[in-house]
Rosetta silent file (secondary structure, phi, psi, omega in degrees, C-alpha in Angstrom):
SEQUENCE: XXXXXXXXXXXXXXXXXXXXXXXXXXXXXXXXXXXXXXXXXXXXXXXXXXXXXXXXXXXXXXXXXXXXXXXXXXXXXXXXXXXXXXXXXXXXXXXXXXXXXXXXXXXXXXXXXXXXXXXXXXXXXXXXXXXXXXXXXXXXXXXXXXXXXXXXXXXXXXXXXXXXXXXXXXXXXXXXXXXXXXXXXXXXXXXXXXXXXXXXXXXXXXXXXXXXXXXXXXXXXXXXXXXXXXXXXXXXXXXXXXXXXXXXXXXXXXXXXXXXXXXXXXXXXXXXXXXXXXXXXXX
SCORE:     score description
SCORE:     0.000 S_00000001
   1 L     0.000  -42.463  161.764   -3.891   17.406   19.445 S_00000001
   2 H   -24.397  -61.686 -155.403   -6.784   17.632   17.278 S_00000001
   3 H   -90.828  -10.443 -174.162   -5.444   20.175   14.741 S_00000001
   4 H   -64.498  -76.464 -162.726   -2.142   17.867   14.795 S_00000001
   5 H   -58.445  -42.340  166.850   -3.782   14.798   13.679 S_00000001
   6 H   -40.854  -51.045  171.907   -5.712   16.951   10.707 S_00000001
   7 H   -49.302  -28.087 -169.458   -2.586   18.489    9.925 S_00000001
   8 H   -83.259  -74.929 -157.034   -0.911   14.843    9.584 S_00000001
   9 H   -55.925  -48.629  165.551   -3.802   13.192    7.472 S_00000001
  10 H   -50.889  -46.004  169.666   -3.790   16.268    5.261 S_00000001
  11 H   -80.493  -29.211  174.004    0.412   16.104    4.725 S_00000001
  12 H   -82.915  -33.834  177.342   -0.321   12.703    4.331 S_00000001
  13 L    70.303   37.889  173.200   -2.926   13.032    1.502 S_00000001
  14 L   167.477  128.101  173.164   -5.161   10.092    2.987 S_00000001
  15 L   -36.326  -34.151  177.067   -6.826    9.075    5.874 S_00000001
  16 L   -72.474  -61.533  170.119   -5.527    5.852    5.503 S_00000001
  17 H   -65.050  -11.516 -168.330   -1.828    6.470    5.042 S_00000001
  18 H  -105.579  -26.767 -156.230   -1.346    8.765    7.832 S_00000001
  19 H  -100.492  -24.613  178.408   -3.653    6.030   10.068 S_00000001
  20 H   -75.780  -54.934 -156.994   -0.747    2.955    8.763 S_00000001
  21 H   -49.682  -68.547 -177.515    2.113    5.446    9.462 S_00000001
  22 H   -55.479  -15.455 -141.130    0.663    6.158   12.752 S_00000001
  23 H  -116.077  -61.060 -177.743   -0.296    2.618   13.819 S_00000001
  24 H   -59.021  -13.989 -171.085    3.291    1.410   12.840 S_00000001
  25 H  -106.077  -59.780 -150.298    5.163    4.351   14.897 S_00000001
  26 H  -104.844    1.767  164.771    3.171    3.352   17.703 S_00000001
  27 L  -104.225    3.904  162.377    3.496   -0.429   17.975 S_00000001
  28 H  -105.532  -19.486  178.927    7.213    0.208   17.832 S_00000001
  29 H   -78.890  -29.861  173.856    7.114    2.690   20.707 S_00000001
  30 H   -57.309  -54.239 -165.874    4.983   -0.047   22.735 S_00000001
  31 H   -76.107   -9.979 -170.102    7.357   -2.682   22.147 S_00000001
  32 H   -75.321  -51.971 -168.929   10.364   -0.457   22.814 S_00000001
  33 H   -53.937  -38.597 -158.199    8.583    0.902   26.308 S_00000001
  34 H   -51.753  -72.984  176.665    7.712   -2.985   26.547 S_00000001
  35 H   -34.238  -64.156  160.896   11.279   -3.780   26.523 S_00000001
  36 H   -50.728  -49.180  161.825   12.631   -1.494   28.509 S_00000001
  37 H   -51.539  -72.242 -169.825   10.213   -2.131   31.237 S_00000001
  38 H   -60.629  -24.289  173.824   10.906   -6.036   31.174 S_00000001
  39 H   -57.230  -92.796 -161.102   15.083   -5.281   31.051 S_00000001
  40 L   -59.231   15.560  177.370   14.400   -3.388   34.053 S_00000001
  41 L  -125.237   16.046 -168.480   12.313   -5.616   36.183 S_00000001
  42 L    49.626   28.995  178.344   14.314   -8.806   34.813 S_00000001
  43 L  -110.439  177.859 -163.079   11.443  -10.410   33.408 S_00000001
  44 L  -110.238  152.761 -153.928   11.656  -11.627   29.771 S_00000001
  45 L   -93.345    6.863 -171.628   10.132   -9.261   26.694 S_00000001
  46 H   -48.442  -36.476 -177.428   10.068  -12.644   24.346 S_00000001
  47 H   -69.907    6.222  169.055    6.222  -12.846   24.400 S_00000001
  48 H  -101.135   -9.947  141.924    5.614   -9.428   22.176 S_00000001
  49 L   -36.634  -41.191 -152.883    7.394  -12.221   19.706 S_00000001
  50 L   -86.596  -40.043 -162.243    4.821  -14.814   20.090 S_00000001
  51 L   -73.472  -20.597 -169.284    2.572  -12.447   20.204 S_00000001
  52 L  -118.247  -55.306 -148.482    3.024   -9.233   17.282 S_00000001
  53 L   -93.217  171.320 -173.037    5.312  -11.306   15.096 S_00000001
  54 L   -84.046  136.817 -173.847    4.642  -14.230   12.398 S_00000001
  55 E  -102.095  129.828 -170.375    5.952  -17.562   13.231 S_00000001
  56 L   -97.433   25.624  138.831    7.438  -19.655   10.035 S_00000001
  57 L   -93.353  142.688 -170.998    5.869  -22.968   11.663 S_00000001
  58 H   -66.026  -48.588 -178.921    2.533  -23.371   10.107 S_00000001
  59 H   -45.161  -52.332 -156.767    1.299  -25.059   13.629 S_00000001
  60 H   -76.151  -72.886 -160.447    2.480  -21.653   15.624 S_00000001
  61 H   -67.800   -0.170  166.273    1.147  -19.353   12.977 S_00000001
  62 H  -108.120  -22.058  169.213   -2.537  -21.081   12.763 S_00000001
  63 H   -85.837   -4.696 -160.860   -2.605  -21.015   16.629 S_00000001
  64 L   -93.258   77.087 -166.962   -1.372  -17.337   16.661 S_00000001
  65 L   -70.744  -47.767 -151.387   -3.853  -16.380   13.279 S_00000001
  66 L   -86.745    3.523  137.490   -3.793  -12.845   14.058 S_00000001
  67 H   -42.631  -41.527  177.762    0.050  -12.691   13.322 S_00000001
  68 H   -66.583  -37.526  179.809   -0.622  -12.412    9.594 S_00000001
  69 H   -67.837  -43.571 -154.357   -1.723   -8.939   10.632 S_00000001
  70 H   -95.641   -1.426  166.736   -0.062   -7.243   13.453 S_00000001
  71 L   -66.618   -8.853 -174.256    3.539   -8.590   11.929 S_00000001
  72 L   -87.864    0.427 -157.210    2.816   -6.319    9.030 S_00000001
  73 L  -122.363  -14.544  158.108    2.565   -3.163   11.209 S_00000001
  74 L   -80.992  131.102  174.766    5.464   -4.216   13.681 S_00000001
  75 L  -138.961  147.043  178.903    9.165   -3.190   13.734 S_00000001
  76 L   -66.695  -52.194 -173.886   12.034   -3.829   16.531 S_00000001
  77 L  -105.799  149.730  172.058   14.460   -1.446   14.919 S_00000001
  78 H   -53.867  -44.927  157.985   14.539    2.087   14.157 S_00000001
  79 H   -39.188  -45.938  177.068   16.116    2.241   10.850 S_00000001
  80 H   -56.460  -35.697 -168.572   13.607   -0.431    9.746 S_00000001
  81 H   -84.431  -28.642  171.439   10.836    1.268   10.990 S_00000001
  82 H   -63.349  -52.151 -169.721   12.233    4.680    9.467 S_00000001
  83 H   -68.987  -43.603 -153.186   12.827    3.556    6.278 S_00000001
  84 H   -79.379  -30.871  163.116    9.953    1.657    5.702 S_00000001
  85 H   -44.277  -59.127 -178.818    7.812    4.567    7.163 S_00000001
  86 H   -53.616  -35.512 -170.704    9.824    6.912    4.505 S_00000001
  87 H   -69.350  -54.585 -158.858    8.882    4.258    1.596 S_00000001
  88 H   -57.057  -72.225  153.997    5.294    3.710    2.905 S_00000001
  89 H     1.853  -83.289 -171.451    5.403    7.697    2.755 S_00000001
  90 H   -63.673  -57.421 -165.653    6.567    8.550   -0.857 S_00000001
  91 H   -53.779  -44.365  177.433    5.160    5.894   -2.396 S_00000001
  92 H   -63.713  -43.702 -165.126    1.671    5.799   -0.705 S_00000001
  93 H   -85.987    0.501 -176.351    1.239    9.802   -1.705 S_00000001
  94 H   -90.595  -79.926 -171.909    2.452    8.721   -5.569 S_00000001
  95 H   -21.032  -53.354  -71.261   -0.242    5.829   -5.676 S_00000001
  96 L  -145.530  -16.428  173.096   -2.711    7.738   -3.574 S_00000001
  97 L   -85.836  -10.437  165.291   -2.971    9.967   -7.602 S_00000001
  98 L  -116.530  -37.999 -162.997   -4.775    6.751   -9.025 S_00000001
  99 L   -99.985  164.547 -168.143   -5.677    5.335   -6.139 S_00000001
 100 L   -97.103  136.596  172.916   -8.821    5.980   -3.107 S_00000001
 101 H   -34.370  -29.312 -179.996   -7.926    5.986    0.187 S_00000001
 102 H   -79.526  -30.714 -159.397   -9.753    2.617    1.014 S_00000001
 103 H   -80.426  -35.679 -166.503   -7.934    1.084   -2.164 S_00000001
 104 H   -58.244  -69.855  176.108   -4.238    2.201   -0.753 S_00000001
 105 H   -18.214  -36.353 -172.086   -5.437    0.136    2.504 S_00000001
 106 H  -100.812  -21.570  165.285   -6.374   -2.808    0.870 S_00000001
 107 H   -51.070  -83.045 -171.456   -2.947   -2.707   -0.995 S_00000001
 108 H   -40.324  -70.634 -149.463   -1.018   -2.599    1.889 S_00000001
 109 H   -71.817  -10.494 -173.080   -3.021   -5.184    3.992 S_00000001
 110 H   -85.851  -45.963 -166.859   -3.099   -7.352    0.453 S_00000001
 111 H   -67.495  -66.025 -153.344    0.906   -7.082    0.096 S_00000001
 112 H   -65.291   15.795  162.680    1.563   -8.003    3.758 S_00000001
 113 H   -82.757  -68.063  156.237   -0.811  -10.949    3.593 S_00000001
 114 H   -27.256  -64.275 -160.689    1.045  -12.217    0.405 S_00000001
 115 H   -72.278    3.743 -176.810    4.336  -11.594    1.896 S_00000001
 116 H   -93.406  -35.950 -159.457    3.124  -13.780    5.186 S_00000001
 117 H   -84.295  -36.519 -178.247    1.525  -16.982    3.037 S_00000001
 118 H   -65.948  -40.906 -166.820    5.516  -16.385    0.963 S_00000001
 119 H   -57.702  -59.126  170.124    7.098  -16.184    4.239 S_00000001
 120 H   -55.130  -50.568  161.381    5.631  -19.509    5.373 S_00000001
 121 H   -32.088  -70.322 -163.810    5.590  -21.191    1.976 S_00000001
 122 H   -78.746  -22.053  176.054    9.068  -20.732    1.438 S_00000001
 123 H   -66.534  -41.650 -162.708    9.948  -22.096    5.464 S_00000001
 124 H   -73.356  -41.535 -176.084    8.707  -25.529    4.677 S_00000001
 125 H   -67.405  162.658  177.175   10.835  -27.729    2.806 S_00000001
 126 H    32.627   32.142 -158.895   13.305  -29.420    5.013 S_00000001
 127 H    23.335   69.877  159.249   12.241  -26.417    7.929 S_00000001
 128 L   -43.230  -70.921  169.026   15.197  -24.386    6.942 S_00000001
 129 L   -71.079   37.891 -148.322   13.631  -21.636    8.711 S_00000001
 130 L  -101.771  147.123 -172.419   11.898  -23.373   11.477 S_00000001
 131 L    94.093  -16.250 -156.319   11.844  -21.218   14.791 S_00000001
 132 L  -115.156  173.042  177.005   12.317  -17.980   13.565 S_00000001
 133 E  -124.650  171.551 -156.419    9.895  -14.928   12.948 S_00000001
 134 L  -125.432  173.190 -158.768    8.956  -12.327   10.503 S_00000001
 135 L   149.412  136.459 -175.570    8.176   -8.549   11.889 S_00000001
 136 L   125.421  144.591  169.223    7.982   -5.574    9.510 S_00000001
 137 L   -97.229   28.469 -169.210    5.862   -3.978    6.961 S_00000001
 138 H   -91.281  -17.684 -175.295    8.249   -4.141    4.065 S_00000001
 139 H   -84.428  -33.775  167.695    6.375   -6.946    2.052 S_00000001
 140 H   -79.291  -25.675 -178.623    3.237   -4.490    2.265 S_00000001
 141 H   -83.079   -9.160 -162.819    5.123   -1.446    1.957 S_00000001
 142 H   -87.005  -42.072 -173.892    7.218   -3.515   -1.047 S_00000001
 143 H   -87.153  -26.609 -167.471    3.320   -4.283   -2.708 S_00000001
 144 H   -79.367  -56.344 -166.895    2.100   -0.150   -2.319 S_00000001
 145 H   -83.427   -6.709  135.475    5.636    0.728   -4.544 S_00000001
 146 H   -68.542  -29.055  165.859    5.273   -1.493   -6.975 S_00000001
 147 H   -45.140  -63.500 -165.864    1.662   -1.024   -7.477 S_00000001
 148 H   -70.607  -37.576  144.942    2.743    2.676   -8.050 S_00000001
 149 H   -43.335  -58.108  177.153    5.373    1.949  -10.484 S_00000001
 150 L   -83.164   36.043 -159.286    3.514   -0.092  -12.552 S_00000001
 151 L  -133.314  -74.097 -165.864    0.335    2.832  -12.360 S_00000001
 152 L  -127.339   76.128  165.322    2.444    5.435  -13.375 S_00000001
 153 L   -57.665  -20.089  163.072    5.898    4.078  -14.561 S_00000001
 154 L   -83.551  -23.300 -160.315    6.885    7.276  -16.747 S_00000001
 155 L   -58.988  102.850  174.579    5.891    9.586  -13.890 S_00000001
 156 E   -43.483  135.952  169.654    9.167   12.051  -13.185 S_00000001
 157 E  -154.766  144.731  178.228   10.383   13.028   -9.907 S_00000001
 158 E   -79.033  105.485  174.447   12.944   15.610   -8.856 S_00000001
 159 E  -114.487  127.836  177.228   15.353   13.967   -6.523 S_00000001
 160 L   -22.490  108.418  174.812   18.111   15.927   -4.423 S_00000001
 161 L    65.591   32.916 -150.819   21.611   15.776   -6.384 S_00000001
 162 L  -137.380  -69.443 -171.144   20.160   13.213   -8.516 S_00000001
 163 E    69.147 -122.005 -140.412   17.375   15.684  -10.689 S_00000001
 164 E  -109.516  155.265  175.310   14.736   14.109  -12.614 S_00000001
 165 E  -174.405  134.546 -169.090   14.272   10.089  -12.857 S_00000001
 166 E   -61.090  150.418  154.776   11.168    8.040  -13.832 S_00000001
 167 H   -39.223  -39.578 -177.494    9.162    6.093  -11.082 S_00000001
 168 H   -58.673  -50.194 -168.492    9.970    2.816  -12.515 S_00000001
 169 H   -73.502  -28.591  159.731   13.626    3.193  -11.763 S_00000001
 170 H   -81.837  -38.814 -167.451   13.687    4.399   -8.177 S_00000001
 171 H   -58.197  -70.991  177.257   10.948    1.676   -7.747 S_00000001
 172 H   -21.091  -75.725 -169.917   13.730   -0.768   -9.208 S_00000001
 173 H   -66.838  -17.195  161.747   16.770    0.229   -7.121 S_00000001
 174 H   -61.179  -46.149  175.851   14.825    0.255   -3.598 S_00000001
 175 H   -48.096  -47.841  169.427   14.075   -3.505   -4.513 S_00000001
 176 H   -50.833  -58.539 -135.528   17.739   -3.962   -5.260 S_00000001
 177 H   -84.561  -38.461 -162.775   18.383   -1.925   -2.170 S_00000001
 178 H   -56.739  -66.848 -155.208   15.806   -4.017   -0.300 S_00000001
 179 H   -85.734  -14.973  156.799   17.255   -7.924   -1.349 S_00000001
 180 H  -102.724  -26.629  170.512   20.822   -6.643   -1.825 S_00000001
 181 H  -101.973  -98.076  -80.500   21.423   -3.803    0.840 S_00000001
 182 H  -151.179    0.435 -166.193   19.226   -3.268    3.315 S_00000001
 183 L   -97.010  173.126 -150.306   17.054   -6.748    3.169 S_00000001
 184 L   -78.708    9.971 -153.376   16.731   -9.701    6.044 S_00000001
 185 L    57.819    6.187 -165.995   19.284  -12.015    4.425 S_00000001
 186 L  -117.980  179.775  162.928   17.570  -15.035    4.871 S_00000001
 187 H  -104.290   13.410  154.565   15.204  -16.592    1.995 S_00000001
 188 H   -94.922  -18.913  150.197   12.140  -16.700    3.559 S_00000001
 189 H   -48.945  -57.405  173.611   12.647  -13.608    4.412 S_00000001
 190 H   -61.161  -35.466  153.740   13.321  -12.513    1.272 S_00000001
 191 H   -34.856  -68.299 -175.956    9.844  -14.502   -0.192 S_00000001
 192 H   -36.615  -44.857 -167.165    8.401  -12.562    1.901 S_00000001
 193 H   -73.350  -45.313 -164.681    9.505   -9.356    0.114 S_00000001
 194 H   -83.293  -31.863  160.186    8.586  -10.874   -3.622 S_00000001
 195 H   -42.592  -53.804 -160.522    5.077  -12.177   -2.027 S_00000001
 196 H   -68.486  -48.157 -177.233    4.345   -8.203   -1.286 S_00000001
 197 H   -42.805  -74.026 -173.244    5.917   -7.333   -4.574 S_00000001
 198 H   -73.541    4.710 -167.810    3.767   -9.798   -7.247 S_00000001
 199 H   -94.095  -49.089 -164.089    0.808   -8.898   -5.015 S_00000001
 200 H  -100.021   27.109  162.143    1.233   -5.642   -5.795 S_00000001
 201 H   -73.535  -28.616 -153.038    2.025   -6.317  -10.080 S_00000001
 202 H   -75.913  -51.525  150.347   -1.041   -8.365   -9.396 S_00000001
 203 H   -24.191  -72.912 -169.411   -3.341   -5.160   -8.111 S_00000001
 204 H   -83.334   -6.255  172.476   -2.077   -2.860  -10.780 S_00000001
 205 H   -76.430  -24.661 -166.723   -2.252   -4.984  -13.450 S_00000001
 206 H   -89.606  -51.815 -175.704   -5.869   -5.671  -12.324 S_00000001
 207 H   -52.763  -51.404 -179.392   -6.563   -1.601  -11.871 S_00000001
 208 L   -81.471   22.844  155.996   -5.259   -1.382  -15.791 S_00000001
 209 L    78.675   53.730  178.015   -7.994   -3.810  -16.590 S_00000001
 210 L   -96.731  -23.730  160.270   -5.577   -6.684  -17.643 S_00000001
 211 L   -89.772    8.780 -162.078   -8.242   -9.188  -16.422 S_00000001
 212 H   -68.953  -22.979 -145.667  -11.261   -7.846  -17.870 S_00000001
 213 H   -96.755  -21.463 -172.451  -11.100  -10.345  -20.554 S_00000001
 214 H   -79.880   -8.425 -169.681  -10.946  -13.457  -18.042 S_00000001
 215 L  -110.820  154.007 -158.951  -14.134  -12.151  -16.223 S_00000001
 216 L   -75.474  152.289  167.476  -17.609  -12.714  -17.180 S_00000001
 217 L  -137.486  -16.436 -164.345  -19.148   -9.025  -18.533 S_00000001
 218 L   -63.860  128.498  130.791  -22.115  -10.545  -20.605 S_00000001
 219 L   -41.585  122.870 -170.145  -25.262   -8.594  -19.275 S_00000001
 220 L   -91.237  160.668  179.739  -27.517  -11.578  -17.452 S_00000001
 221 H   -53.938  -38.085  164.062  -30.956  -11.451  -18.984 S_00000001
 222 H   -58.495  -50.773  158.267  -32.533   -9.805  -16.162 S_00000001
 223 H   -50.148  -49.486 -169.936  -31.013   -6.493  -16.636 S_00000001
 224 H   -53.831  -40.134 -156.029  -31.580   -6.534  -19.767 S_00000001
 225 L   -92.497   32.042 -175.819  -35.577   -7.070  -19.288 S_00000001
 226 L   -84.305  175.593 -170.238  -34.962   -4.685  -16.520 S_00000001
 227 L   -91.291  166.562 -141.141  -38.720   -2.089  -16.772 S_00000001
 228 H   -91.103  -46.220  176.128  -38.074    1.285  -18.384 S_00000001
 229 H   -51.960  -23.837  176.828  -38.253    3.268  -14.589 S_00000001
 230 H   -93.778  -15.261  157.195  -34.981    0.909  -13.290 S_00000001
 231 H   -64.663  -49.376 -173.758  -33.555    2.065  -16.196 S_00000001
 232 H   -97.308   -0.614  162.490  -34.211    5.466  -15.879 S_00000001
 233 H   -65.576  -49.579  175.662  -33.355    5.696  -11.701 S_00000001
 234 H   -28.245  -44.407  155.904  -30.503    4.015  -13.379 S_00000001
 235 H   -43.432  -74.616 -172.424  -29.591    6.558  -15.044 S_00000001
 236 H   -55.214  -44.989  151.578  -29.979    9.275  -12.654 S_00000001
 237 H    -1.481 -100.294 -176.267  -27.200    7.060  -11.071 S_00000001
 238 H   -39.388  -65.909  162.551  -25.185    7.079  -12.938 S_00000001
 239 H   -30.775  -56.859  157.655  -25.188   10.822  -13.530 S_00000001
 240 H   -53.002  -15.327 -160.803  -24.482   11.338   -9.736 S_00000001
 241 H  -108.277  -26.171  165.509  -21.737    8.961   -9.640 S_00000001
 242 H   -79.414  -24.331  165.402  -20.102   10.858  -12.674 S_00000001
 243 H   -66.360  -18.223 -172.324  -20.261   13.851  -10.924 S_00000001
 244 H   -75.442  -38.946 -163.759  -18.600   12.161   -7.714 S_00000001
 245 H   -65.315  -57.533  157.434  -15.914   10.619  -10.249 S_00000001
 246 H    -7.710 -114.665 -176.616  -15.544   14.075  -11.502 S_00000001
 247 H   -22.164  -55.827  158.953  -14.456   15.753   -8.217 S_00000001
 248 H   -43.838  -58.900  169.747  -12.038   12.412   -7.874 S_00000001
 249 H   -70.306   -0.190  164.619  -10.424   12.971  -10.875 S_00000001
 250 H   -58.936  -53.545  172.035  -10.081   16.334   -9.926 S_00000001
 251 H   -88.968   -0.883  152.566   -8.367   15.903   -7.078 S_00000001
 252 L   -69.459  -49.876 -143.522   -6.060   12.966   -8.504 S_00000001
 253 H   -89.796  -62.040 -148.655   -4.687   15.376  -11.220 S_00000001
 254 H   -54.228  -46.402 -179.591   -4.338   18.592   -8.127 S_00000001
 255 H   -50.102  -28.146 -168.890   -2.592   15.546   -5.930 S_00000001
 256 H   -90.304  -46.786  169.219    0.035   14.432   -8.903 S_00000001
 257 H   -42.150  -42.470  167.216    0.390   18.405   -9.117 S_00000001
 258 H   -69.409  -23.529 -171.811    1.281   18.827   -5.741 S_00000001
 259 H   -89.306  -52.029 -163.545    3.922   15.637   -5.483 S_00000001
 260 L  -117.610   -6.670 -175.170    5.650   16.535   -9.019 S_00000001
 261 L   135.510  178.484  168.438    4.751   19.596  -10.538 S_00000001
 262 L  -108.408  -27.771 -174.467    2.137   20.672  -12.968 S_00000001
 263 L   -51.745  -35.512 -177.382    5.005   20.298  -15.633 S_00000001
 264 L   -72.119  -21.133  179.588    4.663   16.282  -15.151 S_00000001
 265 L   -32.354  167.575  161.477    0.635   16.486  -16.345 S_00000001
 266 L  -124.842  166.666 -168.374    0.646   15.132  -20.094 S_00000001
 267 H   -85.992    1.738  144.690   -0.798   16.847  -21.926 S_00000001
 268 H   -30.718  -89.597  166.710   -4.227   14.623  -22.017 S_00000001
 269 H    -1.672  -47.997 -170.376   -4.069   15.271  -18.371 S_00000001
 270 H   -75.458  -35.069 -179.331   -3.823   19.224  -18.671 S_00000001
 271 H   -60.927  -68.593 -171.275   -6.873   19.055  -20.990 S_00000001
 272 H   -47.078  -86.524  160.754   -8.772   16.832  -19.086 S_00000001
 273 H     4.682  -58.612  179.922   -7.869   19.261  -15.846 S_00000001
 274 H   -57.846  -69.466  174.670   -8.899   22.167  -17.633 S_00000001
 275 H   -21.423  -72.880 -171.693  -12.597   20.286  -18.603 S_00000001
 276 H   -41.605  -55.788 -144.183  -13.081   19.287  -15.251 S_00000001
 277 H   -70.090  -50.235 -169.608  -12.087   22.347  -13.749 S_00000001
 278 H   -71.880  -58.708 -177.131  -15.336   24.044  -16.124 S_00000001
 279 H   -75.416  -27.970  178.303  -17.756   21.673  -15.650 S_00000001
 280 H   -82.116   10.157 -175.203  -17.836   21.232  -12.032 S_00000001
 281 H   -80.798  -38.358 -174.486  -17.724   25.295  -11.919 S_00000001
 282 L   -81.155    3.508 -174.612  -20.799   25.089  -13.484 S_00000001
 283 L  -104.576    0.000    0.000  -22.918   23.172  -11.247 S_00000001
């Protein structure tokens, strides 16, 4: 069982995505056994509602709190839970070439947090939506594939009977696919999906430094005055943490190699590869 779960986190190409995947496959097998159990003893399974999924009255969902969470990692049906597992999947091992395992995590739990305060938000005027519940991870899995589209938006991938097409454009038609095919039909529902969505324009826009200019950067006077030994521990720092960065970007470039090819590198990317490859050889 052991060498299983290594084998999965390793095919997954983060601790983290293989630990959502798994979390989400197994709170649909609970509620299914769940089900099943209460059909056969005639008792009723409505309380893994109250209980897993998000409620679009604001009263129900502040006493239930913990609903912003476990609604992002539950699904009823299998197709839902397959597909979004297949999204969470591709997408998560594209990001997962910019991004740290802890960072994918923090996507995901960032989209489906968005897509819960959109869910509600969107519920209120005249309670359109009053009574009903949200279940599903697609507004977090909806924030990990756009993050990675807007990361690497040029990046090529070889698709079965299809052949080569940029990320941005498969990100594009799964949205379509989401809010036109395959999506809940309702609009709060749908909120939901475009909370997970700008949360995750907001995240990659924020990775490609598009706020730096709104945030403070001015050195406070104390560093500067810092004494010449906190400078040069400083230092030493620093030096360690570019070697750690090193070994990251190392294994960013071998990771985009492994999803698409070495042919998708640019040719920065091959250079940079090469560098890397030499200097950590050398330590």
């Amino acid at each position: 069982m052991a060498a299983f779960i290594d084998n999965f986190k390793r095919y997954c190409g983060a601790e983290s995505l293989a630990w959502l995947i798994a979390v989400n496959v197994g709170i649909w097998a609970f509620t299914g056994i769940a089900s099943l159990i209460c059909d056969a003893t005639g008792a009723s399974s409505a309380w893994t509602h109250s209980m897993l999924a998000l409620s679009s009255e604001p009263a129900v969902a502040l006493r239930h709190p913990w609903t912003a969470a476990t609604y992002m990692v539950t699904q009823y049906s299998l197709m839902h839970m397959l597909f979004n597992m297949l999204w969470l999947f591709w997408f998560g091992r594209l990001a997962l070439t910019l991004l740290t395992s802890r960072q994918l995590l923090w996507l995901y739990i960032g989209g489906g947090l968005s897509g819960a305060a959109a869910y509600i938000l969107a519920s209120l005027p005249g309670n359109a939506a009053a009574g009903s519940y949200l279940v599903g991870s697609s507004a977090a899995v909806m924030a990990v594939m756009t993050a990675a589209a807007f990361l690497t938006p040029d990046l090529r991938l070889n698709l079965i009977l299809i052949g080569e097409v940029k990320l941005k454009w498969l990100a594009l038609v799964c949205v379509a696919l989401t809010f036109f095919g395959a999506g809940s039909g309702t609009t709060s529902g749908n909120a939901a999906h475009l909370g997970g969505i700008l949360f995750g324009i907001i995240y990659a826009l924020a990775r490609k430094g598009m706020f730096k200019g709104y945030l403070g950067t001015r050195a406070s006077p104390a560093r500067r005055k810092a004494p010449r030994n906190v400078r040069r521990n400083g230092r030493a720092v620093a030096r360690a943490a570019r070697s750690l960065s090193d070994e990251g970007r190392l294994d960013q470039l071998l990771d985009k190699i492994r999803v698409s090819g070495y042919t998708s590198l640019t040719e920065g990317e091959r250079n940079e590869l090469t560098i890397l490859s030499q200097r950590l050889n050398k330590k």
